[in-house]
Backbone as CSV, one residue per row, in Angstrom:
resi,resn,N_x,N_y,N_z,CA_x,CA_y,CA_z,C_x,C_y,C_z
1,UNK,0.847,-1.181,0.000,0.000,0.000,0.000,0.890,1.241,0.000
2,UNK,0.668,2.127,-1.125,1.312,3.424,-1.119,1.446,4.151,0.200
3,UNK,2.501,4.856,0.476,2.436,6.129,1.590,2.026,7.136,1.295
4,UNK,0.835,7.545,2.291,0.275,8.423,2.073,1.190,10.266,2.956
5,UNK,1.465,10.857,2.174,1.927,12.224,2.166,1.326,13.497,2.549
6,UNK,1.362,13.710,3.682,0.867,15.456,3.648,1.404,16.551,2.394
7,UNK,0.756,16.973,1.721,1.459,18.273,0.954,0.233,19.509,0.360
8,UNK,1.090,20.305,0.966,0.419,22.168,1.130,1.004,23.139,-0.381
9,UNK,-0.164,23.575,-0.530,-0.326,24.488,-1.749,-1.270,25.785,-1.167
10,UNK,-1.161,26.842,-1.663,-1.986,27.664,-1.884,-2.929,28.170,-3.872
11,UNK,-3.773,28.233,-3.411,-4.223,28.775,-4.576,-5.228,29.979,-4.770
12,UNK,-5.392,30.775,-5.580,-5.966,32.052,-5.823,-6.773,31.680,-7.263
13,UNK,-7.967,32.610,-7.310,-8.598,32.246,-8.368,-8.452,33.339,-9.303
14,UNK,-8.417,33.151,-10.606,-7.909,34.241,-11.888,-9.029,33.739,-12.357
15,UNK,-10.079,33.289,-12.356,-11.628,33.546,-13.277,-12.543,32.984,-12.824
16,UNK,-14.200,33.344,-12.978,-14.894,32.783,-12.124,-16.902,33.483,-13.245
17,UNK,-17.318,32.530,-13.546,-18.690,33.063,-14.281,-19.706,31.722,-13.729
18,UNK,-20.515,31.951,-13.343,-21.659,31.364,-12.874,-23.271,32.090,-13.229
19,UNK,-23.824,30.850,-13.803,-25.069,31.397,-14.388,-25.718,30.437,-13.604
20,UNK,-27.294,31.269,-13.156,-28.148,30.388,-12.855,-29.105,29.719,-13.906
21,UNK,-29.535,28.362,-13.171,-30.372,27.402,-14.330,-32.161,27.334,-13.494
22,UNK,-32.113,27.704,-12.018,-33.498,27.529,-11.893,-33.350,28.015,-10.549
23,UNK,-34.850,28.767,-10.062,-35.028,29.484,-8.865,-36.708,30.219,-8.986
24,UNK,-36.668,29.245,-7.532,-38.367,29.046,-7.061,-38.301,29.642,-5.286
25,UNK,-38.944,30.198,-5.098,-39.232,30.174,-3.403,-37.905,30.526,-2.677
26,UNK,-36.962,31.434,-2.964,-35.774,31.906,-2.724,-34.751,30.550,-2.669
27,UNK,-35.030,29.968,-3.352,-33.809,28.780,-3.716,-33.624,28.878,-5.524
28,UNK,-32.050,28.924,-5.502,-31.903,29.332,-6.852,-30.602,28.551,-7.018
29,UNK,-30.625,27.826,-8.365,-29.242,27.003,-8.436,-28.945,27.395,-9.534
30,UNK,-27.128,27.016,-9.301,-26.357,27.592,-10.190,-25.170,26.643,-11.137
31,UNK,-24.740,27.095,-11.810,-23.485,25.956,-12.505,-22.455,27.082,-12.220
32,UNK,-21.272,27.074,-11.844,-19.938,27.855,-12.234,-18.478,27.268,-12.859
33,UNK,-18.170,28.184,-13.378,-16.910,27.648,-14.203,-15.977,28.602,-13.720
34,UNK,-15.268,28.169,-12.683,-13.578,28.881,-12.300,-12.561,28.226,-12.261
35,UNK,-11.250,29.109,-12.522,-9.703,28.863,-12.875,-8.820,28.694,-11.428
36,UNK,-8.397,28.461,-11.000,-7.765,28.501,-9.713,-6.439,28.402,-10.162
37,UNK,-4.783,28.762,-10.039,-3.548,28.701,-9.883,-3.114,28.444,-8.797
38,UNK,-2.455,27.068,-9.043,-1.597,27.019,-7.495,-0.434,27.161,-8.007
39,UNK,0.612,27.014,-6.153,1.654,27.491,-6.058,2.021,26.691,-4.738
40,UNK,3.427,26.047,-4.405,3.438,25.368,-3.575,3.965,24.088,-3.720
41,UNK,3.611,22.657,-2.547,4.134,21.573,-3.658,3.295,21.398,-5.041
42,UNK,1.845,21.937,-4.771,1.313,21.723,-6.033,1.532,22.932,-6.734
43,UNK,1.932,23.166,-8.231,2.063,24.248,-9.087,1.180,23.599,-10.174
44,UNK,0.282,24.976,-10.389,-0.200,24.404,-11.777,-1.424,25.255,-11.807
45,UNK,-2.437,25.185,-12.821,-3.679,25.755,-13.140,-5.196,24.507,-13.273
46,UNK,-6.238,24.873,-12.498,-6.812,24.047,-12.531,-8.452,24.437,-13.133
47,UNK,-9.224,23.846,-13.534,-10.490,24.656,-13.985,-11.450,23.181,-13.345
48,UNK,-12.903,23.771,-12.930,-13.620,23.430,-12.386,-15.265,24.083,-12.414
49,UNK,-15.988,22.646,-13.059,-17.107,22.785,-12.796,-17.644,22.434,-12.222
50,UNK,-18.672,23.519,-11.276,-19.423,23.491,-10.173,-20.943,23.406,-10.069
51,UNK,-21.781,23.330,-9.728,-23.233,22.968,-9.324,-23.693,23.426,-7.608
52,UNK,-24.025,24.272,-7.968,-24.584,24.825,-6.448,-25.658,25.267,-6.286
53,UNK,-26.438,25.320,-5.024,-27.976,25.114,-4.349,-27.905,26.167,-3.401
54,UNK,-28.338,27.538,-3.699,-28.128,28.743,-2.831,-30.096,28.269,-2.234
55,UNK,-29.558,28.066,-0.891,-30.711,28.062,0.318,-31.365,28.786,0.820
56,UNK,-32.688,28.941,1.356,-33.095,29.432,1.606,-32.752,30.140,3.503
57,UNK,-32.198,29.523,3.547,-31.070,29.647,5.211,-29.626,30.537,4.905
58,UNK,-29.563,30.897,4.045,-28.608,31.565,3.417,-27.144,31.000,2.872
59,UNK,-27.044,29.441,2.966,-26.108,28.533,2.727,-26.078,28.348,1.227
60,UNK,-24.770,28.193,0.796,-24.525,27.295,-0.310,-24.391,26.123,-0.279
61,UNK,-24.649,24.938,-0.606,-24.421,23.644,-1.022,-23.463,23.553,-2.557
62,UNK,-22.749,23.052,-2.534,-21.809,22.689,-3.914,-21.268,21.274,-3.794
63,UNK,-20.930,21.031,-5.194,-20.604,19.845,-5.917,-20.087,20.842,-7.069
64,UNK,-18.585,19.472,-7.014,-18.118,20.263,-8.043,-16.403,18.933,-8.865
65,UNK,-16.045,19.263,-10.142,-15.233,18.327,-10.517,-14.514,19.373,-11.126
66,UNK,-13.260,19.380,-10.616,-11.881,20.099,-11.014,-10.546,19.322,-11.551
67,UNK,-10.424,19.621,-12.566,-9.232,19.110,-13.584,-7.875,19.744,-13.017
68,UNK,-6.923,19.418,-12.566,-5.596,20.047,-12.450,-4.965,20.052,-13.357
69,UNK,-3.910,20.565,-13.829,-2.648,20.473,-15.011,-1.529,21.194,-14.421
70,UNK,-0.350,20.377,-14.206,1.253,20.893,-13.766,1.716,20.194,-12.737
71,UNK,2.293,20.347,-11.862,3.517,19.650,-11.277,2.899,19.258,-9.740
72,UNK,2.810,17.864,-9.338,2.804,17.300,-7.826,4.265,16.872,-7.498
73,UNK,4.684,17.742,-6.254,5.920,17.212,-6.019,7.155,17.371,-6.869
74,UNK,6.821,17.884,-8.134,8.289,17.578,-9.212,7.403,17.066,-10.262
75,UNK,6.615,15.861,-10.026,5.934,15.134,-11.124,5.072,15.934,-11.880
76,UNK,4.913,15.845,-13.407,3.905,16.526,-13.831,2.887,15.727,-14.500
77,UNK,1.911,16.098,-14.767,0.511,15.068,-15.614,-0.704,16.293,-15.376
78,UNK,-2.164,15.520,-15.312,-3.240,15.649,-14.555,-3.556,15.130,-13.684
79,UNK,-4.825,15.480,-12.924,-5.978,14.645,-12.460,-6.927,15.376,-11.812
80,UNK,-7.793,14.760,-12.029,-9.568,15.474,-11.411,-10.088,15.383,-9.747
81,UNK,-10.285,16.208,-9.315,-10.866,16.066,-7.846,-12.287,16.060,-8.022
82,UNK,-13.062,14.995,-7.403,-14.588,15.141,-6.822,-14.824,16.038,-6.070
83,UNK,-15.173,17.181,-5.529,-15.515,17.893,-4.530,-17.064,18.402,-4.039
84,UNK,-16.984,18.217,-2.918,-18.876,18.717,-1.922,-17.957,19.720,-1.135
85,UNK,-18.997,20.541,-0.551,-18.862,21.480,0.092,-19.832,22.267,0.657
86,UNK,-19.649,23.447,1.294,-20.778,24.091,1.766,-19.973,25.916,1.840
87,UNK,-20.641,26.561,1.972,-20.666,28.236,2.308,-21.628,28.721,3.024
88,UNK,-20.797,29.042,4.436,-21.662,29.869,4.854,-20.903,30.862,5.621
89,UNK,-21.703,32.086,6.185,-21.428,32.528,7.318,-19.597,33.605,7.020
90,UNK,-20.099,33.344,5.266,-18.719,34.205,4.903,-17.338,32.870,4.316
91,UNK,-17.548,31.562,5.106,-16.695,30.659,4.817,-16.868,29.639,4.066
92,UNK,-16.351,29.399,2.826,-16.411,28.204,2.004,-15.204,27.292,2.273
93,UNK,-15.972,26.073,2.721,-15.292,24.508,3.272,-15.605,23.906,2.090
94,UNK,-14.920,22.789,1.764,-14.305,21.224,1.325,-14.094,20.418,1.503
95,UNK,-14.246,19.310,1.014,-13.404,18.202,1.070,-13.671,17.282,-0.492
96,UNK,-12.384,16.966,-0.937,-12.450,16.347,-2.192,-11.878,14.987,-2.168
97,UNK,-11.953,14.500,-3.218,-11.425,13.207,-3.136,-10.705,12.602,-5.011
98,UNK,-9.494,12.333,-5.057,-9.140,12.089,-6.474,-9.795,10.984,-6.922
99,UNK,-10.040,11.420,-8.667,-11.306,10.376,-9.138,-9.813,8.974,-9.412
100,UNK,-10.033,7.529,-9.410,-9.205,7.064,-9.544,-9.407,6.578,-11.070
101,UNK,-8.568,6.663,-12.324,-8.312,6.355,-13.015,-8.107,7.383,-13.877
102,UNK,-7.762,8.943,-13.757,-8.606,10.220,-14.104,-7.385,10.813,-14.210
103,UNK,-5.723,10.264,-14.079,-4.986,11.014,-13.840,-3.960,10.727,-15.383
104,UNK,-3.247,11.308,-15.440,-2.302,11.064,-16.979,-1.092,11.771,-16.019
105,UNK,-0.099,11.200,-17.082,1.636,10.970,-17.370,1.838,11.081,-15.829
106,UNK,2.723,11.831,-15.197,3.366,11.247,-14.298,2.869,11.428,-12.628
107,UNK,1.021,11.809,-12.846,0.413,11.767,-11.818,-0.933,10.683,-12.227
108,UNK,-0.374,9.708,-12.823,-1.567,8.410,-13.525,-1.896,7.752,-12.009
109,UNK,-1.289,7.559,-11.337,-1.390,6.494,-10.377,-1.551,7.456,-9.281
110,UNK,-1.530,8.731,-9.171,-1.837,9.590,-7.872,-3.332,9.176,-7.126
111,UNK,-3.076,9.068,-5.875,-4.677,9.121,-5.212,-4.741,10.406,-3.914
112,UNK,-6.122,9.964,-3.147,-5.910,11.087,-2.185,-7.051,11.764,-1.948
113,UNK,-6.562,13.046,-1.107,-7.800,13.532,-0.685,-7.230,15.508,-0.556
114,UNK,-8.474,16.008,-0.530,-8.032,17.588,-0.427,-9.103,18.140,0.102
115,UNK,-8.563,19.399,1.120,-9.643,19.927,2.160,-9.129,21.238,2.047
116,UNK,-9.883,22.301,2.338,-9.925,23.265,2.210,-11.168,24.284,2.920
117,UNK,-10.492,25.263,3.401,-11.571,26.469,4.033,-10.991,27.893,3.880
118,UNK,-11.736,28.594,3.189,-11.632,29.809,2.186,-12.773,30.656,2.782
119,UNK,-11.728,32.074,3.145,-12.481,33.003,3.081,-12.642,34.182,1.949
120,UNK,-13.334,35.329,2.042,-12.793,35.978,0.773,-11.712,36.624,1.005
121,UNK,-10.420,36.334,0.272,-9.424,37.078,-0.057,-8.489,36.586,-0.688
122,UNK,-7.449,36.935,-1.024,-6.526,36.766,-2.397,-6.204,35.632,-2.731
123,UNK,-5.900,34.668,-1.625,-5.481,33.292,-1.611,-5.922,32.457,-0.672
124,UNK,-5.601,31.154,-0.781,-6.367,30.149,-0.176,-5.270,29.169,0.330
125,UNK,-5.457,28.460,1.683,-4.725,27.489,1.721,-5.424,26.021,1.305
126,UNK,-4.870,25.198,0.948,-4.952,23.861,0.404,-4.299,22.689,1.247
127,UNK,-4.848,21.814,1.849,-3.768,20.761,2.332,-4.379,19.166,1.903
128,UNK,-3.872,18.852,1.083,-3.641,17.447,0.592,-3.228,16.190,1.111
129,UNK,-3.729,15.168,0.994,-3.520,13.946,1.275,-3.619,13.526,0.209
130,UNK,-2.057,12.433,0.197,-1.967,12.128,-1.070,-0.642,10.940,-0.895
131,UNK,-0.882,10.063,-2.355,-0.062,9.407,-2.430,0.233,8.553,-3.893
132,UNK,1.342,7.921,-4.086,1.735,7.835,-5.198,1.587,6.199,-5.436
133,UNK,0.866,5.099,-6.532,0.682,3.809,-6.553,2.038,3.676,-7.228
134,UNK,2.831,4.117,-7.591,3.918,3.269,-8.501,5.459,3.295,-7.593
C-alpha cells in the first residue's frame, strides 16, 4: 500500500462566471466555471465545474469536478478532484477526493484527498492527502 503524504499548496482564483439554471421560493441554483492557480508543492492551473444550491437559510451547497494540469511534487501530468462542500457565514469549506483512473503521465497512479476552508481574499490554503501507486 502506497504512503500516504501530507502536501500544502496555496491557490488564488484568476476567473470565475456562474449562471443560474433555476429558482423558485428563494432557492436558486447555479453551474460555475472557475480557474484557480496554485503554487506550492502543487504548481499548476486548474479549472472546475461546479453545481450549487443557494438556500433558503442563506447557505450554499456545492458539488463540483476540477481538472488540475502541472507539477505534484516535481511530477507533472493531470488529475480530477470530486468535490462537496458548503458556504456559509462568509466561509467556504471542502473536502475532495481524487477520481481514480482520471490522472495522466506522471500523476496516472496519484490518489488522495483535499480539504480546504476559504475566506474571501486573495489566496487560499490547500492541504492534501496524497499518495503515489507506482
Amino acid at each position: 500500500m502506497p504512503t500516504t503524504r501530507e502536501v500544502r499548496a496555496v491557490f488564488s482564483n484568476s476567473d470565475w462566471s456562474e449562471q443560474p439554471y433555476a429558482e423558485s421560493d428563494g432557492v436558486k441554483l447555479t453551474k460555475a466555471r472557475y480557474v484557480n492557480d496554485y503554487r506550492g508543492d502543487v504548481e499548476g492551473r486548474s479549472v472546475t465545474e461546479s453545481l450549487m444550491v443557494y438556500r433558503t437559510d442563506g447557505r450554499v451547497t456545492f458539488v463540483g469536478l476540477e481538472r488540475f494540469e502541472g507539477r505534484v511534487l516535481g511530477r507533472a501530468g493531470t488529475f480530477v478532484v470530486h468535490s462537496e462542500g458548503e458556504y456559509r457565514d462568509g466561509v467556504a469549506e471542502s473536502r475532495g477526493r481524487i477520481v481514480p483512473g482520471a490522472g495522466t503521465g506522471e500523476l496516472r497512479t496519484l490518489t488522495g484527498e483535499a480539504t480546504y476552508r476559504a475566506v474571501h481574499a486573495a489566496e487560499h490554503a490547500v492541504v492534501f492527502q496524497l499518495a503515489f501507486g507506482d
